[in-house]
N, C-alpha and C positions, 0 to 999 in steps of 0.2 A: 705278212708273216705274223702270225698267231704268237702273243705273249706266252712268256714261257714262269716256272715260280721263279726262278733267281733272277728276273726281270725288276721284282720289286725289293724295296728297303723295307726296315722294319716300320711299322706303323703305317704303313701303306695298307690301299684293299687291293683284292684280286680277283678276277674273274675271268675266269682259265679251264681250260679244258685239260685235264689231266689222267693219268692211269694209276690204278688201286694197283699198287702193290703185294702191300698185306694190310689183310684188316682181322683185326683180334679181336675176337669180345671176349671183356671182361664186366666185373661187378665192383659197381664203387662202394665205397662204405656204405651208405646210406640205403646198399642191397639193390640200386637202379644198374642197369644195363649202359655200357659204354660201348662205343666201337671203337680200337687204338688202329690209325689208319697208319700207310707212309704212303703218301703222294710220290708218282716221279714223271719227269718227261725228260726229253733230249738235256735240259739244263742242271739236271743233278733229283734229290730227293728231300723230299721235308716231310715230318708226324705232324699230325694232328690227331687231338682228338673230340667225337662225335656224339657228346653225351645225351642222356637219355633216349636212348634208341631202341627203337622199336622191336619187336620180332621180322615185323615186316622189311625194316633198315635193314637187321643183319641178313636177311634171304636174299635181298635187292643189291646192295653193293658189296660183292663179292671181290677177290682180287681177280684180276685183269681185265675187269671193265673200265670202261673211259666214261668219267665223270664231268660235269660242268661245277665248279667249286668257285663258290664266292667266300672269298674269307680275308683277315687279316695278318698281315708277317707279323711275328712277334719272337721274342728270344725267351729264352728260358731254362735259365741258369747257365747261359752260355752256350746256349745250343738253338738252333734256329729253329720253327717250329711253325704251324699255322692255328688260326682261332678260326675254327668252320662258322659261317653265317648261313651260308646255305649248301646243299647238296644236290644234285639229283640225275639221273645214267643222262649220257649222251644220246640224242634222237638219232634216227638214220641220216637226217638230211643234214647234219653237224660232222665233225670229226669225231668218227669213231672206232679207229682203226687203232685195237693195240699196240701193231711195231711200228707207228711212226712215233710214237711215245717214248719207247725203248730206247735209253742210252745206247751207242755201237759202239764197238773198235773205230780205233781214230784211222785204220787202213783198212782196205777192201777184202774181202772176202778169199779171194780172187788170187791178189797178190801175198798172203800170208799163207794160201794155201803152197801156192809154188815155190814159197823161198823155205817151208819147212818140207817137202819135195825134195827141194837140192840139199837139206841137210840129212837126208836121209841116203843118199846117194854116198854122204861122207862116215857112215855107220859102214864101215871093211869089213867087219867079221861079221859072218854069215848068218851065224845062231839070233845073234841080235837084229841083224840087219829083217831078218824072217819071222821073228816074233813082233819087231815093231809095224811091220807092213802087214800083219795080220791080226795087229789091232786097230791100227788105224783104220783100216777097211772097217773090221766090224763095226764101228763105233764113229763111222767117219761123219755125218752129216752132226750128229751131235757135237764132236767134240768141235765141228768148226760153228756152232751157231751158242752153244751154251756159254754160261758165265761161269768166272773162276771162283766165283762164290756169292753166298748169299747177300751178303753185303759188307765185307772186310776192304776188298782188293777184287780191282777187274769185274766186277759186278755189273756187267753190260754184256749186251748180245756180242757174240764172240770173244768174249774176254778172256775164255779158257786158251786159246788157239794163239791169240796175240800174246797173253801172258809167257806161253810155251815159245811164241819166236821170240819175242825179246832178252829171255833167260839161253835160247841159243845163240842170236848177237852177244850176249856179254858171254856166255861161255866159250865162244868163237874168240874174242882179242882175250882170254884168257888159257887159251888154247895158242894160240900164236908167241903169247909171251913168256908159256913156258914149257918145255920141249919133252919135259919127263908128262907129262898128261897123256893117260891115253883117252884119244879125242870120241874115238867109236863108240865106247863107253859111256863116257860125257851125254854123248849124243843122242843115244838111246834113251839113259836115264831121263833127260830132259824131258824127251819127247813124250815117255809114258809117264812120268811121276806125275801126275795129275787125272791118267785117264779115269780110273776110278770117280771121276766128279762128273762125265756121262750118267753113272749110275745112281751115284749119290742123289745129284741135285733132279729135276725136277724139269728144269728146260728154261729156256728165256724168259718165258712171261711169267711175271709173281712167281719168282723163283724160292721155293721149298725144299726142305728135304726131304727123301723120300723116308721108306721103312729103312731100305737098306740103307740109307743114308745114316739114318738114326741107332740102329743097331749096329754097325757092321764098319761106318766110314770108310773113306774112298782110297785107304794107305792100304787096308787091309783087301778091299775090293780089286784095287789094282792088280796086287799080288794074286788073288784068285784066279786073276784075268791071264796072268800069262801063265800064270800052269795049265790053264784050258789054252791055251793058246797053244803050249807043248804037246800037249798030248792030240791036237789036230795034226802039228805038223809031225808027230812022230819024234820028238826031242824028250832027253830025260830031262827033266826039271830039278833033278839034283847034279846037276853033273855042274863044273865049275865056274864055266861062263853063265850058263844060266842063275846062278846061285850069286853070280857079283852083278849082274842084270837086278835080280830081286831083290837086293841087300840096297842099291840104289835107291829105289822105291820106296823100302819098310823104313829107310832111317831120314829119308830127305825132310820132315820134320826137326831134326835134331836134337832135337831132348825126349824121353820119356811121357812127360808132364805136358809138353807140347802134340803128343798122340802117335809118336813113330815105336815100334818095339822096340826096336834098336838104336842105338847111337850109329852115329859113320864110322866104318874102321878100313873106310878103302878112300885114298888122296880124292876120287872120282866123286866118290859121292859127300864129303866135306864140301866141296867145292859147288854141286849141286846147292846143300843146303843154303849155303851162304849166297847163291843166285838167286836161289827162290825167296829168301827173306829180305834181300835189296832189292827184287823186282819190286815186289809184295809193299816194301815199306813206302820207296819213291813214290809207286802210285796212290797209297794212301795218304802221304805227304800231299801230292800236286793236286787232287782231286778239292783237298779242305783250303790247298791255300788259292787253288779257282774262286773260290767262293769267300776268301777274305782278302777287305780292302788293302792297299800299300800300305807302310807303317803300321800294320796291326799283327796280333795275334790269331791263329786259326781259334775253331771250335776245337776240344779238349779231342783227340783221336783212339780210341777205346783197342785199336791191333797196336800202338802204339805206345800202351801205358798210359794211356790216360793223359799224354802231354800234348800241348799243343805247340807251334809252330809259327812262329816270326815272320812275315812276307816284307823285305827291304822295299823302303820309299823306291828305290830304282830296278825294282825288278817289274818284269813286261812278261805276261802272258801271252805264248803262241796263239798263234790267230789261225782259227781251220781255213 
């Protein structure tokens, strides 16, 4: 088994075979060329950066090449980090396959595809039921292999897919426990308030935004999406179910300043919002406290406010 980066402590060296993420060039004071890298494999993600670099460097290590990296762990300002010693692309006869690098979903492919399948079965009303299964179609190989984002939350091949089942588990025992919910709603909403991130993002490896990413974002792309989705199946898109279908979508953000146009003004999608920002948070939680020892503190978590997080001497990490 091939070392991984969170194999080493700080002040350790390393010599690991890893995948470019993103590499930036930028200019240091001094007017020289830097590369600002982020490393990642199956074990999480670490920056480094690669100064005085080439022309040649920034053409050569591009993101999604797999690299041989000799360097040292080090921290800085409480943030973990590498010091490159050396660099250079993976040969053929090494590892150098992109997605075996690529963090996954902690479940199969397979089995998240089928269990948000049977949530869709519990989507009763028709309008919704036919616009969700006619985006998923469109959009299906993406939406089950992409990540839920760049690097906030769920930022792993499939993440968007597992993200979207675990906000219908928790919307499912909060659907059970209270009877004024309408679940079909619920269900829908869950299922598309994210699709737009097909379009946004860029795809699994060295994940980017796109233009439309950047222009447009995936709250207001979504919504695009099911009004062409209406007008395939011959539905008005102003009519009243489709219009609490979309309002779902535009506000599950929930603040303004957060990027939704709207606020929630229906119980369904309140409810929504507050899913997706306790998915979103736990996994951002669990992800930094993997990576910090018992009795300590995480790194500072930037979706999170800037605060970090406590891991108790007696708490015990799942074992895959």
């Amino acid at each position: 088994m091939m070392a991984e980066l969170y194999d080493f402590k700080v002040d350790e060296i390393m010599d690991v075979f890893v995948l470019i993420k993103s590499a930036d060039k930028r200019t240091a004071k001094n007017g020289k060329k830097f590369i600002a890298f982020v490393f990642e494999d199956q074990s999480g993600e670490l920056p480094g950066m690669y100064w005085d670099a080439s022309d040649e460097d920034v053409v050569l290590f591009q993101p999604g090449k797999v690299v041989r990296l000799n360097a040292k762990r080090e921290n800085y300002q409480g943030k973990p980090q590498v010091k490159i010693i050396g660099l250079r692309l993976a040969k053929e006869t090494e590892p150098h396959d992109a997605d075996y690098f690529m963090p996954h979903a902690p479940e199969k492919r397979s089995e998240i595809e089928d269990e948000i399948n049977q949530f869709i079965f519990d989507i009763t009303q028709p309008t919704w039921a036919r616009i969700v299964r006619n985006l998923l179609q469109k959009h299906h190989d993406e939406f089950f292999v992409y990540p839920a984002a760049k690097t906030n939350h769920h930022a792993f091949a499939g993440g968007l897919s597992f993200h979207t089942l675990s906000m219908l588990r928790l919307g499912k025992a909060v659907v059970n426990q209270y009877e004024c919910i309408n679940a079909a709603l619920l269900y829908a909403g869950t299922i598309l308030h994210d699709i737009g991130k097909t379009v946004e993002l860029s795809g699994a490896v060295s994940t980017s935004y796109t233009t439309a990413g950047n222009l447009v974002g995936h709250i207001s792309i979504a919504d695009g999406e099911i009004v062409a989705a209406c007008q395939t199946l011959k539905i008005n898109p102003e009519q009243e179910d489709v219009l609490l279908l979309r309002h779902m979508i535009l506000s599950h953000h929930g603040l303004l300043e957060y990027g939704s146009p709207v606020r929630p003004r229906l119980l369904e999608a309140e409810i929504l919002h507050r899913l997706d920002e306790m998915d979103a948070s736990i996994m951002m939680i669990e992800t930094a406290l993997k990576h910090t020892p018992n009795g300590d503190f995480s790194e500072r978590i930037f979706g999170m406010d800037q605060r970090s997080f406590y891991k108790p001497n007696d708490r015990s990490d799942k074992k895959d």
